[in-house]
N, CA, C and O atoms as a GROMACS GRO file, in nm:
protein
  520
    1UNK      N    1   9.658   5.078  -3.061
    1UNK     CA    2   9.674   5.024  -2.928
    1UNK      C    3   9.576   4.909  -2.907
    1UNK      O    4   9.622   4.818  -2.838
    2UNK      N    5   9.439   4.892  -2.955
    2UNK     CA    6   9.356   4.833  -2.874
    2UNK      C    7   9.386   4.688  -3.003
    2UNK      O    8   9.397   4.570  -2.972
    3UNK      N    9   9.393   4.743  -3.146
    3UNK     CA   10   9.450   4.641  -3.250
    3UNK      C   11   9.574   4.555  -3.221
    3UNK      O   12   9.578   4.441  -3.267
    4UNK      N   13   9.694   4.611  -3.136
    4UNK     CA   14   9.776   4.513  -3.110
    4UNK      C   15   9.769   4.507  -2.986
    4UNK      O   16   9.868   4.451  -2.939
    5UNK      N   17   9.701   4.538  -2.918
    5UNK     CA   18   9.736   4.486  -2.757
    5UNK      C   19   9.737   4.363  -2.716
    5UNK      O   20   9.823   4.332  -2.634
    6UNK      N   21   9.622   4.240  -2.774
    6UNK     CA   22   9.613   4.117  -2.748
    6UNK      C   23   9.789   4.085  -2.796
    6UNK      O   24   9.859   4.067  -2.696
    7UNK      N   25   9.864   4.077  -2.930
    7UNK     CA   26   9.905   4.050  -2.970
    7UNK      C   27  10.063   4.108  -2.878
    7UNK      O   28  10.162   4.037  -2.860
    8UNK      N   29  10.053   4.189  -2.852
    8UNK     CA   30  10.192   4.240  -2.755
    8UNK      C   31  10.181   4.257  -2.615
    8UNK      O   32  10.231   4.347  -2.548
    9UNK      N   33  10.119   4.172  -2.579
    9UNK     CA   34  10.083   4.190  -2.416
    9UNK      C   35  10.050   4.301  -2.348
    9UNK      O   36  10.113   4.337  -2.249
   10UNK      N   37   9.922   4.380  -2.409
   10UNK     CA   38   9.909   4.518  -2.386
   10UNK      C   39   9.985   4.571  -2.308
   10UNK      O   40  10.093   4.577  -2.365
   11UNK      N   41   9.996   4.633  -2.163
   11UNK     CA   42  10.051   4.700  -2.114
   11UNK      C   43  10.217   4.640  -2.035
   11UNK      O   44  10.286   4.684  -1.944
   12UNK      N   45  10.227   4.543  -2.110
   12UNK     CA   46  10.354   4.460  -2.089
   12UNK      C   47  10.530   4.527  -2.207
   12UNK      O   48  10.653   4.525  -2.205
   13UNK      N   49  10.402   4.579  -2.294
   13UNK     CA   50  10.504   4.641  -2.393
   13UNK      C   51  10.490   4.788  -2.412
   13UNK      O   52  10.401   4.870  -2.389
   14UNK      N   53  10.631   4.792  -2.472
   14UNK     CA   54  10.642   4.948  -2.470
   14UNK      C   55  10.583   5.012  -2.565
   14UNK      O   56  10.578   5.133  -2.546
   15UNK      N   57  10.540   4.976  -2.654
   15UNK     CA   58  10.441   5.015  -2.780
   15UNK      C   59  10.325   5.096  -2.729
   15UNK      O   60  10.286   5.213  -2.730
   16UNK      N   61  10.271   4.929  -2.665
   16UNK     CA   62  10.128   5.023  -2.628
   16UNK      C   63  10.134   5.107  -2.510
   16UNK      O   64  10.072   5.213  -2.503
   17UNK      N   65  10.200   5.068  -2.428
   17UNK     CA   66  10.210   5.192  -2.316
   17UNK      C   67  10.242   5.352  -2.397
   17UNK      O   68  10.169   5.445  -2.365
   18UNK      N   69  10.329   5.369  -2.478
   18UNK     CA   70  10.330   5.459  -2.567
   18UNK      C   71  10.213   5.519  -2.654
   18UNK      O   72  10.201   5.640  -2.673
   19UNK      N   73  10.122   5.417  -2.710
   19UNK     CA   74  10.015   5.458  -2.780
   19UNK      C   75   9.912   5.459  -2.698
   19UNK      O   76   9.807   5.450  -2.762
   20UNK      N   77   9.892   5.468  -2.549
   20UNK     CA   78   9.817   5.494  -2.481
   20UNK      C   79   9.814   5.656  -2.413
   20UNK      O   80   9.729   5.745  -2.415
   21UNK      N   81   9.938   5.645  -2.357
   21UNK     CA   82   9.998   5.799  -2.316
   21UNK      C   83   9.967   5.935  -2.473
   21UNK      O   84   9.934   6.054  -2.471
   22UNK      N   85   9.997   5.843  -2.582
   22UNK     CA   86  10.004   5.973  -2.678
   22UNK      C   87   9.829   5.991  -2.694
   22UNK      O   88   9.778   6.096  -2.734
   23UNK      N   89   9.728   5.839  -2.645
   23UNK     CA   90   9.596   5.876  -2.695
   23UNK      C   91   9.548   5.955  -2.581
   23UNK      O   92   9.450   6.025  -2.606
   24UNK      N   93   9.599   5.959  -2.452
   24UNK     CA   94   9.529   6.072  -2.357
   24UNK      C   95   9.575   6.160  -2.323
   24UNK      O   96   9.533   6.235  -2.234
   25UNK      N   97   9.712   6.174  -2.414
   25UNK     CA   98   9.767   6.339  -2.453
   25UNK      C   99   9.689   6.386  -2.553
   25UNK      O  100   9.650   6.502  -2.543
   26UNK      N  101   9.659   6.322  -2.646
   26UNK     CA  102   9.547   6.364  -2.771
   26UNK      C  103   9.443   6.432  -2.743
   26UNK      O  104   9.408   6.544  -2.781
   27UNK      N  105   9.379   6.334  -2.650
   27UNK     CA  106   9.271   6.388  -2.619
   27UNK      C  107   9.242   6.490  -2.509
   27UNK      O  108   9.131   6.539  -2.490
   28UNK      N  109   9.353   6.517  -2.439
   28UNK     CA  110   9.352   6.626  -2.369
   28UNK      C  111   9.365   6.779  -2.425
   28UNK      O  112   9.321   6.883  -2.375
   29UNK      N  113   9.439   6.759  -2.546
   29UNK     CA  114   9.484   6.868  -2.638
   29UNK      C  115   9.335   6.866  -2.701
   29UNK      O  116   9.266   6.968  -2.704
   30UNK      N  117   9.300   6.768  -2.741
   30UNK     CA  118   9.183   6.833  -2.840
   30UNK      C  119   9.066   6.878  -2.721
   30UNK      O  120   8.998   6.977  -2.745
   31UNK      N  121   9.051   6.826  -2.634
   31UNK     CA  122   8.950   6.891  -2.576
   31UNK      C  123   8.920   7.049  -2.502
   31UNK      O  124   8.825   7.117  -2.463
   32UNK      N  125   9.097   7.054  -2.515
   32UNK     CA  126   9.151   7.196  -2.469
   32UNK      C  127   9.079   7.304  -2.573
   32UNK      O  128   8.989   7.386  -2.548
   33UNK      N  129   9.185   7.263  -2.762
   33UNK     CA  130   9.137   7.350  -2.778
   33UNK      C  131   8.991   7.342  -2.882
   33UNK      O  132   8.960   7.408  -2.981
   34UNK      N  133   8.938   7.258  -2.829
   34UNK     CA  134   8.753   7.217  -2.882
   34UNK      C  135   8.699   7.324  -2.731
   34UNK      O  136   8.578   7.342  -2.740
   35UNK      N  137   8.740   7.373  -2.641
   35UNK     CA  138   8.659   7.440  -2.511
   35UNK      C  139   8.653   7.585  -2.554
   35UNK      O  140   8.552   7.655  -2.558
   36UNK      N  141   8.850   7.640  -2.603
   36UNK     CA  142   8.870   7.736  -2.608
   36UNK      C  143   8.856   7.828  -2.744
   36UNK      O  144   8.850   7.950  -2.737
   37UNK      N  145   8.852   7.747  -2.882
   37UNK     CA  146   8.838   7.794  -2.987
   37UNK      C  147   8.686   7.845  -3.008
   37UNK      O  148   8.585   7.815  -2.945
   38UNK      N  149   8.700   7.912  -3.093
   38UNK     CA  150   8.544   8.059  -3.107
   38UNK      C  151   8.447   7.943  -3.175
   38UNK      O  152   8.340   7.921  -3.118
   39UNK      N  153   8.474   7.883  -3.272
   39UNK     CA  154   8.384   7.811  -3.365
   39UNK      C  155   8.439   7.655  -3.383
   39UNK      O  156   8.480   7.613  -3.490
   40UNK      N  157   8.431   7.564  -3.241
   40UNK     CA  158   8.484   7.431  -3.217
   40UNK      C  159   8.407   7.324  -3.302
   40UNK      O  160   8.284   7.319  -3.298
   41UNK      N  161   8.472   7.250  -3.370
   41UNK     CA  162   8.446   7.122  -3.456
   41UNK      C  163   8.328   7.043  -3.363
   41UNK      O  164   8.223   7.012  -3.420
   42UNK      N  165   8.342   7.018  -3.249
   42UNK     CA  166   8.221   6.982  -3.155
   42UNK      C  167   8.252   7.047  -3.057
   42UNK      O  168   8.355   7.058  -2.989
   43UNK      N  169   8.120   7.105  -3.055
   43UNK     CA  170   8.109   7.194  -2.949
   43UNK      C  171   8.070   7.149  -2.818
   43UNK      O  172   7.951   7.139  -2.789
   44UNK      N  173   8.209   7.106  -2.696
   44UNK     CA  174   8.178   7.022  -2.591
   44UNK      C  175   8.077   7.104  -2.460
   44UNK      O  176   8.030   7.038  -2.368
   45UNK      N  177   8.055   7.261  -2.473
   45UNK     CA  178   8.010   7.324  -2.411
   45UNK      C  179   7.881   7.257  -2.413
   45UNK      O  180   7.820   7.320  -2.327
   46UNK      N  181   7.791   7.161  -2.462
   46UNK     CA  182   7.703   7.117  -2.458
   46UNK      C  183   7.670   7.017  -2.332
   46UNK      O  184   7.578   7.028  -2.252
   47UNK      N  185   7.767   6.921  -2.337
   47UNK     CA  186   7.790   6.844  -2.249
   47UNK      C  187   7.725   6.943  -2.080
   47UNK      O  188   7.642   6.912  -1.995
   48UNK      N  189   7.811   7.062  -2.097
   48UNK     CA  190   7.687   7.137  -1.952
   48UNK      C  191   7.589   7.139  -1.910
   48UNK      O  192   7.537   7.177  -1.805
   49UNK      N  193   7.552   7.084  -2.020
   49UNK     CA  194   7.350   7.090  -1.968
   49UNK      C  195   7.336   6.970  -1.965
   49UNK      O  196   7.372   6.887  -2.049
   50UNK      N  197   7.250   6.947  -1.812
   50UNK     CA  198   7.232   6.791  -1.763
   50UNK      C  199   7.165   6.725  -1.858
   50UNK      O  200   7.224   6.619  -1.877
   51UNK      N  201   7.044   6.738  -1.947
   51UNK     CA  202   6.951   6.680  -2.023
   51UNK      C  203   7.064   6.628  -2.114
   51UNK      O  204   7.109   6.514  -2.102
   52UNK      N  205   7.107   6.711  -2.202
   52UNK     CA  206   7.172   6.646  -2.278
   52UNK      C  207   7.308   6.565  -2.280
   52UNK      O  208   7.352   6.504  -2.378
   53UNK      N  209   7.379   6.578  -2.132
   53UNK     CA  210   7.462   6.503  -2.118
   53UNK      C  211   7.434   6.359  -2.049
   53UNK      O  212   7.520   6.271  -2.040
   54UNK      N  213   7.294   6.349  -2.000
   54UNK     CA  214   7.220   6.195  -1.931
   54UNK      C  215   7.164   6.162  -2.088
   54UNK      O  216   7.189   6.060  -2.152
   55UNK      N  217   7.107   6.242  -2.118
   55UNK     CA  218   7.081   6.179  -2.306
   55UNK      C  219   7.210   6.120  -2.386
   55UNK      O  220   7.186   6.035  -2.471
   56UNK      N  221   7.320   6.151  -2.368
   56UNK     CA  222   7.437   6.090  -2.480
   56UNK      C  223   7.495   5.990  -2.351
   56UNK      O  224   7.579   5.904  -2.378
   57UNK      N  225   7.456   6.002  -2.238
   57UNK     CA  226   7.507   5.861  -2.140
   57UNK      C  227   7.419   5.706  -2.168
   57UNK      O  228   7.451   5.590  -2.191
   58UNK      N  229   7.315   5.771  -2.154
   58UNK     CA  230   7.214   5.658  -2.219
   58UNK      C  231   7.169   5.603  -2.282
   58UNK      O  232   7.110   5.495  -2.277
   59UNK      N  233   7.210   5.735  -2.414
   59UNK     CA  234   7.244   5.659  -2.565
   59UNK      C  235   7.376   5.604  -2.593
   59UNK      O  236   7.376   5.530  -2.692
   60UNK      N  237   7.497   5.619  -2.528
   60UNK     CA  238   7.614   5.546  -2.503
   60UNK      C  239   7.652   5.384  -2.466
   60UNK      O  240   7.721   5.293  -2.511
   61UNK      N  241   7.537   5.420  -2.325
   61UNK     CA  242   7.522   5.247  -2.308
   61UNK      C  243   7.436   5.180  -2.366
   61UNK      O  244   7.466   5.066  -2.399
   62UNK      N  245   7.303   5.230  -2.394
   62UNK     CA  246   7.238   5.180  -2.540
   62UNK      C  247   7.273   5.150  -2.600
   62UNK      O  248   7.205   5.054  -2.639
   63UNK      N  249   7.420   5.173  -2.701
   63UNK     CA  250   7.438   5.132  -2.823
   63UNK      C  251   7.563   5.031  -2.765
   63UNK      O  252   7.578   4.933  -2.837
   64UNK      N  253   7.638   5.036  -2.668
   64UNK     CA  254   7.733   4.951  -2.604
   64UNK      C  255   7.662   4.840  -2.623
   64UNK      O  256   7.696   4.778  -2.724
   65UNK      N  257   7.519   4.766  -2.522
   65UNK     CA  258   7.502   4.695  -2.484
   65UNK      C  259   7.432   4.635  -2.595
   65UNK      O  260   7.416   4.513  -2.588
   66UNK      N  261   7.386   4.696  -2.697
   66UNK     CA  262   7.322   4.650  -2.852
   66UNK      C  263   7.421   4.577  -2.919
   66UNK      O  264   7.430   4.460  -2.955
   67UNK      N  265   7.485   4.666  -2.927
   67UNK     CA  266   7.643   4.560  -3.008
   67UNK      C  267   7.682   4.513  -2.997
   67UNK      O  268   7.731   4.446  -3.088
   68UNK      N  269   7.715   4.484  -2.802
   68UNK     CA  270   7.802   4.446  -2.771
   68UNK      C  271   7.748   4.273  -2.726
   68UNK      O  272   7.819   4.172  -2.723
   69UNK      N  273   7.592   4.286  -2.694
   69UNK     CA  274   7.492   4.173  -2.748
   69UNK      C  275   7.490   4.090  -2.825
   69UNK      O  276   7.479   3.968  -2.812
   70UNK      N  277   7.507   4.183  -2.950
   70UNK     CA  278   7.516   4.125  -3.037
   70UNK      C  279   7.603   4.046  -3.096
   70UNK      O  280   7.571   3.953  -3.170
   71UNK      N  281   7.741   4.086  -3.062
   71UNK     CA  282   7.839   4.054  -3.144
   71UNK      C  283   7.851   3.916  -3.024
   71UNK      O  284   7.889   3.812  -3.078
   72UNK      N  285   7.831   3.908  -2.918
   72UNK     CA  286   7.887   3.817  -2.800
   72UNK      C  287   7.758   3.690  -2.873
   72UNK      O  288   7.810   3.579  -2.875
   73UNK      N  289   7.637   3.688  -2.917
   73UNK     CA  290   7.518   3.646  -2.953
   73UNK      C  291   7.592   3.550  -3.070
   73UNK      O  292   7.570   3.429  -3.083
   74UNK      N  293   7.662   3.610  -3.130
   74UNK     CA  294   7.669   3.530  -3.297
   74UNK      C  295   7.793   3.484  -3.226
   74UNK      O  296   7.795   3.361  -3.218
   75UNK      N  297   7.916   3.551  -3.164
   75UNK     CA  298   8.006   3.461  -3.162
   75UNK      C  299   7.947   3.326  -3.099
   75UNK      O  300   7.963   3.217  -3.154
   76UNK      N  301   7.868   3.343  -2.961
   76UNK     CA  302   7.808   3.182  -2.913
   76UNK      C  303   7.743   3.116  -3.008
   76UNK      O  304   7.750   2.994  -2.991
   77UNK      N  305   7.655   3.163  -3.144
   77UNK     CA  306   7.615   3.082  -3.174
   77UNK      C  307   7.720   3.000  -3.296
   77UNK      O  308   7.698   2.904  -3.370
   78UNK      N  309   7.839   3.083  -3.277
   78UNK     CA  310   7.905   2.983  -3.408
   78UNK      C  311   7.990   2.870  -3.349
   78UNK      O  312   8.006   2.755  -3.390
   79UNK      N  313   8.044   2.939  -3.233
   79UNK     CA  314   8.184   2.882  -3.128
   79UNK      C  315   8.081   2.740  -3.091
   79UNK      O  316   8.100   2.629  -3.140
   80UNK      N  317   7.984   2.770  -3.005
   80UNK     CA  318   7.954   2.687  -2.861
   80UNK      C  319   7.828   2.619  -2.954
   80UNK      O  320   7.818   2.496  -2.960
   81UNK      N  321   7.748   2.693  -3.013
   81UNK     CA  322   7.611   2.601  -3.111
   81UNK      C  323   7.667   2.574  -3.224
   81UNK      O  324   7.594   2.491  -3.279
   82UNK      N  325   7.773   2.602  -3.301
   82UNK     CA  326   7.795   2.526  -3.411
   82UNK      C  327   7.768   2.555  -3.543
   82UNK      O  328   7.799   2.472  -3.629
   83UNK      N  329   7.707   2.677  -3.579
   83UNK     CA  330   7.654   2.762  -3.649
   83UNK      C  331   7.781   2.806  -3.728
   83UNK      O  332   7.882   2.860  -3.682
   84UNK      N  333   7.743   2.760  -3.903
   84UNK     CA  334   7.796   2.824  -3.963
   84UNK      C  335   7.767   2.978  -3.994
   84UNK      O  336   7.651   3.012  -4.021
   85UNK      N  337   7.894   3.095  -3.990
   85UNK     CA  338   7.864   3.222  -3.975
   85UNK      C  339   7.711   3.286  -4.068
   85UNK      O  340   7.641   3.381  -4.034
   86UNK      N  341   7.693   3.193  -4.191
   86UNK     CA  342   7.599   3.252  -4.256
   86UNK      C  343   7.470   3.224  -4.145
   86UNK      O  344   7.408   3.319  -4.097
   87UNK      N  345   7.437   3.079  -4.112
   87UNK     CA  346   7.315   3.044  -3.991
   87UNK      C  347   7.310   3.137  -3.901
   87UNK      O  348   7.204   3.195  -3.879
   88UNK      N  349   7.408   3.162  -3.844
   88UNK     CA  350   7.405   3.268  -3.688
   88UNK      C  351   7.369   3.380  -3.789
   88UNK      O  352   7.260   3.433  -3.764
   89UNK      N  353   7.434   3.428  -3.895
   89UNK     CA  354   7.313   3.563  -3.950
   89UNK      C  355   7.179   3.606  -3.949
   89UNK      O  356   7.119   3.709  -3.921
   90UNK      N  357   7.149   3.476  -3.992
   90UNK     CA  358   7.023   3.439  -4.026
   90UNK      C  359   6.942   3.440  -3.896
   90UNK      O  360   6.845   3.515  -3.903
   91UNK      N  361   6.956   3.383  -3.790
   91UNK     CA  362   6.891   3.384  -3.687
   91UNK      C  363   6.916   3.481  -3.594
   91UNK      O  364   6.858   3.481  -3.485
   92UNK      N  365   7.042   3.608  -3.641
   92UNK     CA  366   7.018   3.737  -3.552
   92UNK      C  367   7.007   3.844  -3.600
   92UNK      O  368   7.067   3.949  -3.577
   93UNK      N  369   6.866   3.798  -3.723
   93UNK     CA  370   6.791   3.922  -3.832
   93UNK      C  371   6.652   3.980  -3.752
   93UNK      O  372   6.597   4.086  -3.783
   94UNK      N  373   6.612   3.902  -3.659
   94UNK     CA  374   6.558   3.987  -3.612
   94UNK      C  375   6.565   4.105  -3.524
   94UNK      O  376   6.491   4.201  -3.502
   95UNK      N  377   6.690   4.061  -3.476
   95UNK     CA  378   6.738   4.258  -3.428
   95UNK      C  379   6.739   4.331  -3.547
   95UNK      O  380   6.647   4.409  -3.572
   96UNK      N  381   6.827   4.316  -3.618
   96UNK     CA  382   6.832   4.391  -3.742
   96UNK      C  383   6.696   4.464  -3.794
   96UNK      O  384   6.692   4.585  -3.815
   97UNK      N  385   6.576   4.368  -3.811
   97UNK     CA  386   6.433   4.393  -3.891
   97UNK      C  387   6.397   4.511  -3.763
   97UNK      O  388   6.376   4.628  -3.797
   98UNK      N  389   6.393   4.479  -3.647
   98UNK     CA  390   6.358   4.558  -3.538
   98UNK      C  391   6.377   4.715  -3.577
   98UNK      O  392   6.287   4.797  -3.597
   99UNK      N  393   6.558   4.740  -3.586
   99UNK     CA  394   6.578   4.886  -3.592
   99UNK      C  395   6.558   4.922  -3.710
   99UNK      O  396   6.559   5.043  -3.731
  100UNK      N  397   6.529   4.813  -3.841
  100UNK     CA  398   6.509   4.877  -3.939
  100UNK      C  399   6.345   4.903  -3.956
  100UNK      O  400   6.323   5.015  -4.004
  101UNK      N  401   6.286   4.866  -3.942
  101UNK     CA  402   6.154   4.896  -3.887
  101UNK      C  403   6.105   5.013  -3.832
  101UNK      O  404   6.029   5.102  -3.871
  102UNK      N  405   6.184   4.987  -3.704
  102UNK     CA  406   6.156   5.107  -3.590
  102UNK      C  407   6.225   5.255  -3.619
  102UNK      O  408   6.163   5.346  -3.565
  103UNK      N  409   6.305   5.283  -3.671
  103UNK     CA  410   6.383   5.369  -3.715
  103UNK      C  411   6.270   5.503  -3.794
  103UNK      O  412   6.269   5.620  -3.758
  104UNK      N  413   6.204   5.457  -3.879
  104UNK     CA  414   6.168   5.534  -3.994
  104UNK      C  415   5.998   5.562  -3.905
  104UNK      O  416   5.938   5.667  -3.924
  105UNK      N  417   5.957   5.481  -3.836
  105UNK     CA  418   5.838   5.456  -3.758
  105UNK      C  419   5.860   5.572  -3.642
  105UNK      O  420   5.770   5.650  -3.609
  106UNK      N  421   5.993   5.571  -3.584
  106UNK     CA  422   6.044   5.676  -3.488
  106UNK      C  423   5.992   5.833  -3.506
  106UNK      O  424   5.919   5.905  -3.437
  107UNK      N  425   6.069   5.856  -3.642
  107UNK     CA  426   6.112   5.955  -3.723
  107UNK      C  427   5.948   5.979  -3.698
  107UNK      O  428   5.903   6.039  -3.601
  108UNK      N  429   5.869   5.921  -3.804
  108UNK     CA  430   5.715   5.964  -3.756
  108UNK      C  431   5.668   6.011  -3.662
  108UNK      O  432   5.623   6.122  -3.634
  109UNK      N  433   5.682   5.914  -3.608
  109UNK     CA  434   5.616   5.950  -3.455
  109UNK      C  435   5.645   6.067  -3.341
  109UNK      O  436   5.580   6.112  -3.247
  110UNK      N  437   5.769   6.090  -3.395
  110UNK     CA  438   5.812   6.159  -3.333
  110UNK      C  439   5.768   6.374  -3.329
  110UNK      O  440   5.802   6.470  -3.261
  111UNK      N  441   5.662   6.341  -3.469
  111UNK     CA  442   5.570   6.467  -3.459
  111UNK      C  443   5.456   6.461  -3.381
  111UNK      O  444   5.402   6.557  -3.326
  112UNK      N  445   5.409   6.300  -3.375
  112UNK     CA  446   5.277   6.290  -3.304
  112UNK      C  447   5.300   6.250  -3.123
  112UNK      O  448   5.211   6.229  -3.041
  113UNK      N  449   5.394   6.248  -3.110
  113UNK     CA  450   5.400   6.173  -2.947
  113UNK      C  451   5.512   6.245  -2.895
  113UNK      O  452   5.592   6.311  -2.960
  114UNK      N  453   5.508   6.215  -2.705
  114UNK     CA  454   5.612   6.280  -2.688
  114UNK      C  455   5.720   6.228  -2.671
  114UNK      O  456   5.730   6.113  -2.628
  115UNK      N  457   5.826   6.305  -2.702
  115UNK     CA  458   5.993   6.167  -2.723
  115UNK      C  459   5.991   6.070  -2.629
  115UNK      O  460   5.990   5.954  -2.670
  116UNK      N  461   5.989   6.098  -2.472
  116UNK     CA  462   6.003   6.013  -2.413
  116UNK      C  463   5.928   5.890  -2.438
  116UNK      O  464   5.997   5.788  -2.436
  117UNK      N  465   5.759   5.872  -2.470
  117UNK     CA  466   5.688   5.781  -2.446
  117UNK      C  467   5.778   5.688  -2.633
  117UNK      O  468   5.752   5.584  -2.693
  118UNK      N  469   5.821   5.735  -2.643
  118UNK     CA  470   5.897   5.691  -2.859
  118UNK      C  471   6.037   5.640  -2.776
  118UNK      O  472   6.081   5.533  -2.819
  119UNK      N  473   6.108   5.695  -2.672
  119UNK     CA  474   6.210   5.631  -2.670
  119UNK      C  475   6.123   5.500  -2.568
  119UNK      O  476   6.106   5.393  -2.625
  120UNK      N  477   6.085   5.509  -2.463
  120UNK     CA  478   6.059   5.371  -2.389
  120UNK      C  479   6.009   5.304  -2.477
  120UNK      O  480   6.053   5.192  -2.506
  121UNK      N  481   5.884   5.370  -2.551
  121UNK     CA  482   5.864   5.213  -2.663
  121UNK      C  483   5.994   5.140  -2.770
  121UNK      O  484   5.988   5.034  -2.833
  122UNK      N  485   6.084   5.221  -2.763
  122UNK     CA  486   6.147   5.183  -2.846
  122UNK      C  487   6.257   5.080  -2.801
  122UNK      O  488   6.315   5.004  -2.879
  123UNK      N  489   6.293   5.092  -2.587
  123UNK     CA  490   6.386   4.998  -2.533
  123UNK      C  491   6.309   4.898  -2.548
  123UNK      O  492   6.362   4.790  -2.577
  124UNK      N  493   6.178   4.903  -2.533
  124UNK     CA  494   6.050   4.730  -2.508
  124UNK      C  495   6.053   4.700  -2.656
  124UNK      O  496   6.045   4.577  -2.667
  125UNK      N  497   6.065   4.770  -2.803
  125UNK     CA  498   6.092   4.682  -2.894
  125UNK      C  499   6.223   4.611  -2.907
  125UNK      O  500   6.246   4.497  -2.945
  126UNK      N  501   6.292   4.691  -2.871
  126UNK     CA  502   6.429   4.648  -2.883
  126UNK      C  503   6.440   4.524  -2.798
  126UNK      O  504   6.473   4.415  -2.845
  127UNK      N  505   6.421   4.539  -2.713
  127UNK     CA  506   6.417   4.391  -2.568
  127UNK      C  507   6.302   4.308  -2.656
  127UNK      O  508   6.334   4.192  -2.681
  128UNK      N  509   6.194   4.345  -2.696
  128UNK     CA  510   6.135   4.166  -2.750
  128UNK      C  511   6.188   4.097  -2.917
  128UNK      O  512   6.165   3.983  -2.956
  129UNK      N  513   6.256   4.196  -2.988
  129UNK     CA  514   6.324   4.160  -3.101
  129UNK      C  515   6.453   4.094  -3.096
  129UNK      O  516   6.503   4.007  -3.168
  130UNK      N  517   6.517   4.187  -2.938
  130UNK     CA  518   6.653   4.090  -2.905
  130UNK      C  519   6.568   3.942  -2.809
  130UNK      O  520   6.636   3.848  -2.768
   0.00000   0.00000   0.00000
């Protein structure tokens, strides 16, 4: 659906109106029986507990707005600055060095400190590397 929609006037055609209806019949079925089965592939009963369902919201738009940064970042610099795709690489390695850096540094730290003060340092690296 989301692969041909530009291409068939998303909700103009009967395709995707079809592959939309069958993806939130899908997912209604699987979430049915992911609630009701004894030993569920993901176990959505988690989602109940507030901590961890504001934790996968915030790591949700976290990683939305990382990518989605990113990818909007290189397209301007090839479209509108002129940047051949290898240049715009090159100059959006320092996000990259950031999480690869911070990642394994996390993992550490994360015996000596408490998560929270590891995740805020980790939005202020992320914001001065982007």
């Amino acid at each position: 659906m989301l692969d041909k929609g530009q291409e068939l006037d998303w909700f103009g055609s009967q395709f995707i109106v079809f592959m939309a209806v069958a993806f939130v019949v899908g997912i209604v079925v699987w979430m049915g029986h992911e609630l009701t089965t004894e030993y569920p592939v993901a176990d959505l009963r988690a989602f109940g507990q507030v901590s961890f369902s504001a934790a996968a919201f915030v790591n949700g738009a976290l990683i939305f707005v990382m990518y989605g940064s990113q990818m909007a970042i290189s397209l301007w610099l090839q479209t509108l600055m002129g940047y051949p795709s290898l240049k715009a690489g090159v100059a959006m390695v320092a996000l990259g060095l950031g999480g690869i850096i911070s990642m394994p540094l996390a993992a550490f730290l994360v015996t000596k400190l408490d998560p929270r003060q590891i995740f805020v340092g980790g939005i202020f690296t992320f914001s001065a590397s982007f």
